[in-house]
Each structure stands twice: as C-alpha cells, then as structure tokens.
PDB file of N, CA, C and O in Angstrom:
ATOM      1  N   UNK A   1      36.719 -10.606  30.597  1.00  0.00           N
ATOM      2  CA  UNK A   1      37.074  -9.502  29.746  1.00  0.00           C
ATOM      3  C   UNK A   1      38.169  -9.956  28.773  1.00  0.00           C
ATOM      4  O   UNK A   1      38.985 -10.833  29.056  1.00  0.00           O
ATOM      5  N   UNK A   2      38.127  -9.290  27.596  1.00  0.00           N
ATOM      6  CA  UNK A   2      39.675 -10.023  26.808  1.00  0.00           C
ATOM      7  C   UNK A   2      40.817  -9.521  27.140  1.00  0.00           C
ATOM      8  O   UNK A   2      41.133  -8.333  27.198  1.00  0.00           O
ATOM      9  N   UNK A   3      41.371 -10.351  27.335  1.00  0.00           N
ATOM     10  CA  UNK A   3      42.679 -10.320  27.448  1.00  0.00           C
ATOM     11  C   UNK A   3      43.593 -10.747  29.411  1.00  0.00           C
ATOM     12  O   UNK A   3      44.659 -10.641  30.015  1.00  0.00           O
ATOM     13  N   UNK A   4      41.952 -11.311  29.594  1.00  0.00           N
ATOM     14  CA  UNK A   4      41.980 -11.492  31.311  1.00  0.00           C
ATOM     15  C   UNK A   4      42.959 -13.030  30.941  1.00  0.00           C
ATOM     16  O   UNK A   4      43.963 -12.903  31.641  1.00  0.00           O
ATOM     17  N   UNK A   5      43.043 -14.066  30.338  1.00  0.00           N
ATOM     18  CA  UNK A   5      43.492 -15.049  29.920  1.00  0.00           C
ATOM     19  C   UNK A   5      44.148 -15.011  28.498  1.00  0.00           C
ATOM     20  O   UNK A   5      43.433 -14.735  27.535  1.00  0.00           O
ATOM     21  N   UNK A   6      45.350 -15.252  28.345  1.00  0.00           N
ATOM     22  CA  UNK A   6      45.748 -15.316  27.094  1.00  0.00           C
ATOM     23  C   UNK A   6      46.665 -16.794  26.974  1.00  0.00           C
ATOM     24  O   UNK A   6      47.820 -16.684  27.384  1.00  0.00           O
ATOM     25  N   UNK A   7      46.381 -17.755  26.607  1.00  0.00           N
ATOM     26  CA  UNK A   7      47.069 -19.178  26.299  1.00  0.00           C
ATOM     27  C   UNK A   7      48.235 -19.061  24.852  1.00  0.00           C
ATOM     28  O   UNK A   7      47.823 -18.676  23.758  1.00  0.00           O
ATOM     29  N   UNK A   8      49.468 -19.397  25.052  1.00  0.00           N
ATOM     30  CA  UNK A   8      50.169 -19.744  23.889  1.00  0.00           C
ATOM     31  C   UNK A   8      50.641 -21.344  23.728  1.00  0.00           C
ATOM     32  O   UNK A   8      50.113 -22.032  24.601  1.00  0.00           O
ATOM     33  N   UNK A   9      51.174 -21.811  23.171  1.00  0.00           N
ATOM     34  CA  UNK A   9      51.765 -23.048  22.836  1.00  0.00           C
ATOM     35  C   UNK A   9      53.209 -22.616  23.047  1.00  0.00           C
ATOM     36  O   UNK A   9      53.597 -21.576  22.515  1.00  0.00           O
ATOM     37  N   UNK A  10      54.149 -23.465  23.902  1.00  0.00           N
ATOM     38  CA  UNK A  10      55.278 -22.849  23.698  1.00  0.00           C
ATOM     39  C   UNK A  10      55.743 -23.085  23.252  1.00  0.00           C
ATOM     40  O   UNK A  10      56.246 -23.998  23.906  1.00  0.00           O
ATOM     41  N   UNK A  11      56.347 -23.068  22.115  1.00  0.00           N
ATOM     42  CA  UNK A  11      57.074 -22.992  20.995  1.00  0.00           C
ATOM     43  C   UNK A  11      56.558 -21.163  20.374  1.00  0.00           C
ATOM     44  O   UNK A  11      57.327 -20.470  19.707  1.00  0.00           O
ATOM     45  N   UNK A  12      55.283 -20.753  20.755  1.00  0.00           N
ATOM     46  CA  UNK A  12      55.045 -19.811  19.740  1.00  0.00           C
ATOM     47  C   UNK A  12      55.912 -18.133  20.119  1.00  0.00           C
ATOM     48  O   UNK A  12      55.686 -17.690  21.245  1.00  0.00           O
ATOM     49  N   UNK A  13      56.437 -17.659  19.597  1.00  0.00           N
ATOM     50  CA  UNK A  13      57.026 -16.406  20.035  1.00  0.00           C
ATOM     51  C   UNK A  13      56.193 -15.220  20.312  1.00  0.00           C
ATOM     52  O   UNK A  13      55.673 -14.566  19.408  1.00  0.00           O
ATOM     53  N   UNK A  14      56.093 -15.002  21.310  1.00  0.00           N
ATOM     54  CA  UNK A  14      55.117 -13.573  21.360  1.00  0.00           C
ATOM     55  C   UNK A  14      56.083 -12.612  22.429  1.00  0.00           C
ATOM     56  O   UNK A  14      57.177 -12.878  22.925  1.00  0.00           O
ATOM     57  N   UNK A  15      55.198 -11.358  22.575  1.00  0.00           N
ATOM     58  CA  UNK A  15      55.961 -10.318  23.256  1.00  0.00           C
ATOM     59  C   UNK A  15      54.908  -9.472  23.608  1.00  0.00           C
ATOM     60  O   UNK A  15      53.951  -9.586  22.842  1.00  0.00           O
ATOM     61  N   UNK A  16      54.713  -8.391  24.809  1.00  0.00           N
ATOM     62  CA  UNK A  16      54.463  -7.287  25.067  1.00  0.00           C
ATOM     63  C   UNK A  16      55.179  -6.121  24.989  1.00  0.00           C
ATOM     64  O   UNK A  16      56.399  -5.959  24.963  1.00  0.00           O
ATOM     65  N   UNK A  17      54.253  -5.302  24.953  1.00  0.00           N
ATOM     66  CA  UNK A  17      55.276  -3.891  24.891  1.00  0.00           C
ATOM     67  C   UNK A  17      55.644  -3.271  25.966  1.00  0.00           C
ATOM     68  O   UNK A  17      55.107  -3.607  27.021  1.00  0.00           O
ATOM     69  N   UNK A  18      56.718  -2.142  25.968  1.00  0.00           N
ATOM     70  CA  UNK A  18      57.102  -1.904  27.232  1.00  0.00           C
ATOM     71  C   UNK A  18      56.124  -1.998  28.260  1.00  0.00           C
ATOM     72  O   UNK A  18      54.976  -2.388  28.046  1.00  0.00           O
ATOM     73  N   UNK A  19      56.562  -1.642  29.387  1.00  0.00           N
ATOM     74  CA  UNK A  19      55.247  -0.970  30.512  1.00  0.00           C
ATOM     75  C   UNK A  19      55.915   0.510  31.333  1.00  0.00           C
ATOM     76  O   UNK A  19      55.459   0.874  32.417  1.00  0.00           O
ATOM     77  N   UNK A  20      57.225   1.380  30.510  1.00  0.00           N
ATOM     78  CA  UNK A  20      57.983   2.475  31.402  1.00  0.00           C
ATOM     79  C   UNK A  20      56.927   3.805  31.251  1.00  0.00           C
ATOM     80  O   UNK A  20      56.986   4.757  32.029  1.00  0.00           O
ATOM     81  N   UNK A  21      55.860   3.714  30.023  1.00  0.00           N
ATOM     82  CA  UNK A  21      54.973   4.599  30.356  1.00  0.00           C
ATOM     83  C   UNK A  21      53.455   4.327  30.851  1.00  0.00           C
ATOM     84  O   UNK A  21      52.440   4.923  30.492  1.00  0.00           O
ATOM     85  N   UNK A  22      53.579   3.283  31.756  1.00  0.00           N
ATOM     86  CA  UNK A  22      52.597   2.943  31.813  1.00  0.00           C
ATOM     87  C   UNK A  22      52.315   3.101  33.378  1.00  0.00           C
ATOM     88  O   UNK A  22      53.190   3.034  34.242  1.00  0.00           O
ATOM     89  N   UNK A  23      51.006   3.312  33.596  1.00  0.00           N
ATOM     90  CA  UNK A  23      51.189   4.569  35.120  1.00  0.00           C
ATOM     91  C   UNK A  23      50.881   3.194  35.994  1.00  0.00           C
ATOM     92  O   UNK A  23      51.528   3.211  37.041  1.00  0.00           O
ATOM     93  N   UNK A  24      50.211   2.222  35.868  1.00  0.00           N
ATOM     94  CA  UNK A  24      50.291   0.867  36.916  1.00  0.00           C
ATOM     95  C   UNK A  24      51.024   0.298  36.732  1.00  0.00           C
ATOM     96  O   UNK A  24      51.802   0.517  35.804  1.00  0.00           O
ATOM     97  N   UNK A  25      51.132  -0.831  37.636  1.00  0.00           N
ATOM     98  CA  UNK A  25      52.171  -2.243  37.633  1.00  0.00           C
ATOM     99  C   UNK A  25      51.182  -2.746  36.712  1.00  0.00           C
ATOM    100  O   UNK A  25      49.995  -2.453  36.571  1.00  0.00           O
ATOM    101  N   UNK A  26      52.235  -3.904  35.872  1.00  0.00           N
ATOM    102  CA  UNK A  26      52.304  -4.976  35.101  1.00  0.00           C
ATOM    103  C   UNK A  26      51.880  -6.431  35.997  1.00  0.00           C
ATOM    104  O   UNK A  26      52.720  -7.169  36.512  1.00  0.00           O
ATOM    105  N   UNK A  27      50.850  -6.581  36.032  1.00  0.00           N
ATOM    106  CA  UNK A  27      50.939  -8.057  36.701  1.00  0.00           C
ATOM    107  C   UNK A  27      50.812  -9.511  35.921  1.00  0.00           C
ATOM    108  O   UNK A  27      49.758  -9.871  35.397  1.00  0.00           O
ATOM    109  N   UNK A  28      51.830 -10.171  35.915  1.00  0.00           N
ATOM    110  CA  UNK A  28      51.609 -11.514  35.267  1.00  0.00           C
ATOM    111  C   UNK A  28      51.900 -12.709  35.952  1.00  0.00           C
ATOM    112  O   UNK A  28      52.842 -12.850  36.732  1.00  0.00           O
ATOM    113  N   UNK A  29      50.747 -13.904  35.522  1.00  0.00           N
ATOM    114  CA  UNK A  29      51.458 -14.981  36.612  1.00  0.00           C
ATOM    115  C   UNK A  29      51.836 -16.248  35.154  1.00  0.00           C
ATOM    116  O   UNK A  29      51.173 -16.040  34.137  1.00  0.00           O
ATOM    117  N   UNK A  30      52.392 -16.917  35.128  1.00  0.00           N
ATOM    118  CA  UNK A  30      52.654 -17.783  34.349  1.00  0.00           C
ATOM    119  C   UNK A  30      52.687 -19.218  34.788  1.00  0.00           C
ATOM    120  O   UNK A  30      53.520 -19.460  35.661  1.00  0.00           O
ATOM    121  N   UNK A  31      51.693 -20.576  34.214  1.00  0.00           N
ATOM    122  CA  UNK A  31      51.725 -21.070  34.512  1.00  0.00           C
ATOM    123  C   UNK A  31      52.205 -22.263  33.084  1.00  0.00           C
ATOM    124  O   UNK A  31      51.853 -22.236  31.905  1.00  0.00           O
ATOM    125  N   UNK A  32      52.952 -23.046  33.683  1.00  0.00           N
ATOM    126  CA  UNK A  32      53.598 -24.607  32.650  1.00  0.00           C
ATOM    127  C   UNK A  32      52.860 -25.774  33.266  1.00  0.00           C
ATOM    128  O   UNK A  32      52.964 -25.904  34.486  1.00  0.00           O
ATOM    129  N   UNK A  33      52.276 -26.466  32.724  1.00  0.00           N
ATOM    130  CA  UNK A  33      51.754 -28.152  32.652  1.00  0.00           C
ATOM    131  C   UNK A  33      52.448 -28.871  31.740  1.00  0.00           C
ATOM    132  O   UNK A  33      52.930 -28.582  30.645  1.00  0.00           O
ATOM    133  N   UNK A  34      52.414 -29.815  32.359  1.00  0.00           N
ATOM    134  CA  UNK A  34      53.146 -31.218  31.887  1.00  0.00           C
ATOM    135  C   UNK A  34      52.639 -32.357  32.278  1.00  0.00           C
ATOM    136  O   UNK A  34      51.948 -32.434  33.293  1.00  0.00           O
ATOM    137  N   UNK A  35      53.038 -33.804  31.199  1.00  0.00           N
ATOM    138  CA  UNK A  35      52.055 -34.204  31.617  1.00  0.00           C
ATOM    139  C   UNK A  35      52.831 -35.494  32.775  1.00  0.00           C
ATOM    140  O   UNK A  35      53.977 -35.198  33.115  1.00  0.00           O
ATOM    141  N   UNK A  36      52.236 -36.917  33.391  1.00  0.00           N
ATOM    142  CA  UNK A  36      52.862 -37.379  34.461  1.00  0.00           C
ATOM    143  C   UNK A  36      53.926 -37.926  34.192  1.00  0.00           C
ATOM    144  O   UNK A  36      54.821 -38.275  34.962  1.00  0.00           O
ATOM    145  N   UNK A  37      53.803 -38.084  32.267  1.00  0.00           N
ATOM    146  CA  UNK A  37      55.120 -39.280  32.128  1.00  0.00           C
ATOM    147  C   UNK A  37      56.437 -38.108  31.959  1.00  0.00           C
ATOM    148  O   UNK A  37      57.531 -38.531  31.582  1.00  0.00           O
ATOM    149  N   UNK A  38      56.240 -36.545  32.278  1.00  0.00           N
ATOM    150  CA  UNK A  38      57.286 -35.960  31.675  1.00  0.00           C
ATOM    151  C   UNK A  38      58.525 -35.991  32.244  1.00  0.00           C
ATOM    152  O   UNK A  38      58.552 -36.556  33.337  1.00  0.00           O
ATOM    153  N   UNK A  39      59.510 -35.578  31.859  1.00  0.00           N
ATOM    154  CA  UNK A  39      61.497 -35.997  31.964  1.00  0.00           C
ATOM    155  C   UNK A  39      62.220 -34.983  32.631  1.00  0.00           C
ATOM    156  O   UNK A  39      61.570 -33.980  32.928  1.00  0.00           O
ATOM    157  N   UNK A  40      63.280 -35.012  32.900  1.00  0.00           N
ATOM    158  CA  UNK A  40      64.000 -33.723  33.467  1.00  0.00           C
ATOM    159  C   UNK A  40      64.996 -34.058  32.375  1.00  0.00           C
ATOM    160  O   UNK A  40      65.547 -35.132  32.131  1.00  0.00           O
ATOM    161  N   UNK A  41      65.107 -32.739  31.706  1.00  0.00           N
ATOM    162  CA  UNK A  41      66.287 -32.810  30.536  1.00  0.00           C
ATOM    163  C   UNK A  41      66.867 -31.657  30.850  1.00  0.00           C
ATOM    164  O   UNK A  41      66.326 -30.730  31.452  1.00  0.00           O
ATOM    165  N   UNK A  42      68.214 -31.706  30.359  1.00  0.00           N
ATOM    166  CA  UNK A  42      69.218 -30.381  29.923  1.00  0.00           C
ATOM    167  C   UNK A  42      69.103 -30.020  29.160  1.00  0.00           C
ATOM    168  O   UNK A  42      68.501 -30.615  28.265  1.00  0.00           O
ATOM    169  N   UNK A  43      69.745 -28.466  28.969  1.00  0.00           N
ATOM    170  CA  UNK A  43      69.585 -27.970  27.602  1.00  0.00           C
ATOM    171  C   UNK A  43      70.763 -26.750  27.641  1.00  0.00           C
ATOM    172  O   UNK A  43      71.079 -26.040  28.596  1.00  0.00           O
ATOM    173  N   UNK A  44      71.096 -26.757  26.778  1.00  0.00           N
ATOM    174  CA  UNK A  44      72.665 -25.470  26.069  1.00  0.00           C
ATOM    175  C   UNK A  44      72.056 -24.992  26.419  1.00  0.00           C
ATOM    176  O   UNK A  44      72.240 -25.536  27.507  1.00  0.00           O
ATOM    177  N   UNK A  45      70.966 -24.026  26.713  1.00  0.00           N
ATOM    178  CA  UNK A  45      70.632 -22.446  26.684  1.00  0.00           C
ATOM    179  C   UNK A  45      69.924 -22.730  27.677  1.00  0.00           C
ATOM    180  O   UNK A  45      69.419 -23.755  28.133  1.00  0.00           O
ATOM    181  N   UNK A  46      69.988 -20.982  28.118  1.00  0.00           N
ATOM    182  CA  UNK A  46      68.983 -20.798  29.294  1.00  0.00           C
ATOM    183  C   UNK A  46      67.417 -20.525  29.532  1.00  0.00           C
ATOM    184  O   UNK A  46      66.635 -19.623  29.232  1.00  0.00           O
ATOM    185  N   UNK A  47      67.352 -21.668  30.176  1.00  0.00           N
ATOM    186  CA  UNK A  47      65.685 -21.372  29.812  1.00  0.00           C
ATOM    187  C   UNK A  47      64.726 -20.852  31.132  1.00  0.00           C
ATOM    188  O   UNK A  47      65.110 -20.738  32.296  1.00  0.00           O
ATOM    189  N   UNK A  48      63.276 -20.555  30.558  1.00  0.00           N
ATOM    190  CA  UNK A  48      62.236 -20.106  31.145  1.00  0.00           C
ATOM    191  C   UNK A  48      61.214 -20.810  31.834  1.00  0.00           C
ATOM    192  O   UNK A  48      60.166 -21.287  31.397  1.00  0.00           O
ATOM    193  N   UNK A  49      61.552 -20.801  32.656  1.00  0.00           N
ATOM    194  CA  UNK A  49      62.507 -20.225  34.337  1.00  0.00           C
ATOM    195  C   UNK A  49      63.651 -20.822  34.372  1.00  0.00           C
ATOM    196  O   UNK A  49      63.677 -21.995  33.997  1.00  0.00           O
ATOM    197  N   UNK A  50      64.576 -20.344  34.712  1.00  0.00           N
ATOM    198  CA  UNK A  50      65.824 -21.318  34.836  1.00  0.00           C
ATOM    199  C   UNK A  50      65.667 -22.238  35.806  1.00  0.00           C
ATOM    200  O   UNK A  50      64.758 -21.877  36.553  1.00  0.00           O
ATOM    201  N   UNK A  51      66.083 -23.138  36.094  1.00  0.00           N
ATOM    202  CA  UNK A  51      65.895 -24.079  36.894  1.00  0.00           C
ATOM    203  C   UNK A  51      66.922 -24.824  37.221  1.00  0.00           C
ATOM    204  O   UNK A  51      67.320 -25.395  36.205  1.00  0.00           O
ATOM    205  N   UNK A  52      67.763 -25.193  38.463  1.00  0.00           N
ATOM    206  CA  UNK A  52      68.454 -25.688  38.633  1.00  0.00           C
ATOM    207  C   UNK A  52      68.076 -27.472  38.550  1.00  0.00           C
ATOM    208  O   UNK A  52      66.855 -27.631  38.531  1.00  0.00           O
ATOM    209  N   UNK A  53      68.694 -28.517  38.508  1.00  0.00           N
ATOM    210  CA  UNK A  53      68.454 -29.864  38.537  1.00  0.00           C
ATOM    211  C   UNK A  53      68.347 -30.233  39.861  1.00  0.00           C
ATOM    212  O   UNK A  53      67.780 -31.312  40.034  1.00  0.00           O
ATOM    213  N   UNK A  54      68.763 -29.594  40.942  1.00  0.00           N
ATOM    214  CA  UNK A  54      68.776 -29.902  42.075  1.00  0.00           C
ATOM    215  C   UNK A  54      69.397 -31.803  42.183  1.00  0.00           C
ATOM    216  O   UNK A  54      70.501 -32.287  41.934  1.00  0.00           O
ATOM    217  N   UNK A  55      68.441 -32.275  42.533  1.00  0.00           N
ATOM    218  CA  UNK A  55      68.629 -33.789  43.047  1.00  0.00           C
ATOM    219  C   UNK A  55      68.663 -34.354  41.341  1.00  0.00           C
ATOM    220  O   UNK A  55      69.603 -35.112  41.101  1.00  0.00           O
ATOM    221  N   UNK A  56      67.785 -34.064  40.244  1.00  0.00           N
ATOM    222  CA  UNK A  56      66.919 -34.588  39.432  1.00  0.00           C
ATOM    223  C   UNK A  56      68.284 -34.662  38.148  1.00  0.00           C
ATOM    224  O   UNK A  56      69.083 -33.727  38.086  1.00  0.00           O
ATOM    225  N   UNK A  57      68.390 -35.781  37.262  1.00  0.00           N
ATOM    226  CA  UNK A  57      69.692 -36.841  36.280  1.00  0.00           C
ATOM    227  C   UNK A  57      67.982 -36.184  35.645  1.00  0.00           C
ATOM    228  O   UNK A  57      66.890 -35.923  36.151  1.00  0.00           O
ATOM    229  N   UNK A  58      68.824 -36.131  33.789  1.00  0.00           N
ATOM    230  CA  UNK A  58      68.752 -36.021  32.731  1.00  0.00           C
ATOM    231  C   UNK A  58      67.750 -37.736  32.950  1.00  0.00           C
ATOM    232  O   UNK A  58      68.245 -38.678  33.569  1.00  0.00           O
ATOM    233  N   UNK A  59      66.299 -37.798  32.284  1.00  0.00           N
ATOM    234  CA  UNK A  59      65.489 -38.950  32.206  1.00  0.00           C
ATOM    235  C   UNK A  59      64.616 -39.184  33.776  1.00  0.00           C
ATOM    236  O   UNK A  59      63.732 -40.040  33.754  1.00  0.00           O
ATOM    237  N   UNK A  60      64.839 -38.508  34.975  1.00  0.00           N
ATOM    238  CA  UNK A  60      64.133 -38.723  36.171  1.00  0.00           C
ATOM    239  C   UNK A  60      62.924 -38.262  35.317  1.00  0.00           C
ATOM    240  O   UNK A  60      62.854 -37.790  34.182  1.00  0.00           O
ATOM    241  N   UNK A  61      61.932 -38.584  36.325  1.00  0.00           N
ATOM    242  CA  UNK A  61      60.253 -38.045  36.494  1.00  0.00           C
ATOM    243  C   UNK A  61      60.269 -36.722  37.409  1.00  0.00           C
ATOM    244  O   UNK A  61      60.705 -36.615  38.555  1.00  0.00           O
ATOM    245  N   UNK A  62      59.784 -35.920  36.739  1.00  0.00           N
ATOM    246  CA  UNK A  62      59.554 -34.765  37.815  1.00  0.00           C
ATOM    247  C   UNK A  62      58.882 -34.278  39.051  1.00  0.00           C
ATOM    248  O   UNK A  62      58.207 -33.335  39.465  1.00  0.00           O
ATOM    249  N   UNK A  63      59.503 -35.596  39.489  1.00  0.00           N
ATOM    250  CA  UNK A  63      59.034 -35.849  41.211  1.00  0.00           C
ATOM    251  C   UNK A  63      59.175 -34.924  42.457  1.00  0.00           C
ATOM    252  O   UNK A  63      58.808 -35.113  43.617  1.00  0.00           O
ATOM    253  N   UNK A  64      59.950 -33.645  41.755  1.00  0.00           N
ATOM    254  CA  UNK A  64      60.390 -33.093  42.614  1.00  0.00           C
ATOM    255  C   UNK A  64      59.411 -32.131  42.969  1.00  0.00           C
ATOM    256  O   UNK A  64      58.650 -31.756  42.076  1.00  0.00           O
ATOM    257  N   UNK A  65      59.242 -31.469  44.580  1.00  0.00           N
ATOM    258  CA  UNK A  65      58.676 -31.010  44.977  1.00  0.00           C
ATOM    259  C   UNK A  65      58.066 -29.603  44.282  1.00  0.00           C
ATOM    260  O   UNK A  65      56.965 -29.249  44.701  1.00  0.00           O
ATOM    261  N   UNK A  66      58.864 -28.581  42.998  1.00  0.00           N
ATOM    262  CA  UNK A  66      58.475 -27.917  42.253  1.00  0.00           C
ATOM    263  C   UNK A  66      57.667 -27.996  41.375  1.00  0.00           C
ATOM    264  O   UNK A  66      57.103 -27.120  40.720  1.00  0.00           O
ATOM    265  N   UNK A  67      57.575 -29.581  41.347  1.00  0.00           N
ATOM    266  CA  UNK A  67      56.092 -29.368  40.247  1.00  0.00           C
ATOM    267  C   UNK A  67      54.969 -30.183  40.687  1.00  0.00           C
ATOM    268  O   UNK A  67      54.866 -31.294  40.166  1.00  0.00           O
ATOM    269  N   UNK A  68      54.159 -29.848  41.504  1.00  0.00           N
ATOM    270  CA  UNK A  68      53.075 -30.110  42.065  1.00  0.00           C
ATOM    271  C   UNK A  68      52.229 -30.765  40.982  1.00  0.00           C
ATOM    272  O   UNK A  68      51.966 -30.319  39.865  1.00  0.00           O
ATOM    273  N   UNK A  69      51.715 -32.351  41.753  1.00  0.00           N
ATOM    274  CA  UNK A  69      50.826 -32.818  40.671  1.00  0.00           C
ATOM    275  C   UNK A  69      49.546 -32.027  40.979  1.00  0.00           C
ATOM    276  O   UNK A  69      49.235 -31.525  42.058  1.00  0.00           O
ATOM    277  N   UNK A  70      48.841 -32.012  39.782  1.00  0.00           N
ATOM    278  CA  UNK A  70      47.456 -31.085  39.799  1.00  0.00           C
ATOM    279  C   UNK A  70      46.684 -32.443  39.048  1.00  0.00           C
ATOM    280  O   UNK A  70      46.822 -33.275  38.151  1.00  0.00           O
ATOM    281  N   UNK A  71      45.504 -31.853  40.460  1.00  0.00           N
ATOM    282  CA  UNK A  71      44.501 -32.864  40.462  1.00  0.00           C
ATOM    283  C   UNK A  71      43.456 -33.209  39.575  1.00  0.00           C
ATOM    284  O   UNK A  71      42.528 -33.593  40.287  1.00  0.00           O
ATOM    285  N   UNK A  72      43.114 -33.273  38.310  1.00  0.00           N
ATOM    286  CA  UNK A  72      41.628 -33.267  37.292  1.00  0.00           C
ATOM    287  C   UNK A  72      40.634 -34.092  37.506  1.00  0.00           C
ATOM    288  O   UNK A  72      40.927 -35.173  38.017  1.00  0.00           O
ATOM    289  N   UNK A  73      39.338 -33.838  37.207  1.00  0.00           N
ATOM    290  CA  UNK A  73      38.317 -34.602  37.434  1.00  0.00           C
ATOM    291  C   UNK A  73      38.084 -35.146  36.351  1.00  0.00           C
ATOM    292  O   UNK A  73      37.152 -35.944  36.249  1.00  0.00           O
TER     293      UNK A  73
END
C-alpha cells in the first residue's frame, strides 16, 4: 500500500504532522545502513539516535555490538 515504506537519503529534511488528533498510535521503526568500511566519528550536535561512544575512538570500525552486520546475497 503507499506509504507502507517510505525511504529518504539522510541528508534530506522531511517531517510528519502531529498525531494529538489522531485516534491510533503512530507506529514507526527506523532503520540506518552503513557500509563495512564505515567510522565512528564525533560530532558538536546531537544526533539521531544519540549514541554514546561507549568503547569506540573517533576512526574505529563499527565493530560494536549495536550495529549488526547484515547479511546480502
């Protein structure tokens, strides 16, 4: 149905509208890919999801148990 999947690029700004008159729950799941060579960087602002560094220095591989490699055929 449309709107069962909606893909952005992130960089692109989008938004929904409220949901306070809206008689169901809102359900959303959000998913980020990356690819194997990607970095753990800092950044001034707070981002989406925040994420602590836990174990992981500015240049590690994101080895850490939060980002599950996903398998492709």
């Amino acid at each position: 149905m449309p709107g069962d999947l909606v893909a952005f690029h992130f960089r692109t700004l989008h938004s929904a509208p409220s949901t306070t008159d809206y008689a169901n729950r809102r359900r959303v799941v959000s998913f980020r890919y990356v690819d194997s060579d990607a970095v753990w960087s800092t950044r001034p602002w707070k981002t989406s999801p925040p994420l602590e560094p836990n174990d992981l220095k500015p240049g590690d591989l994101l080895t850490d148990d939060r980002f599950p490699l996903i398998q492709t055929i």
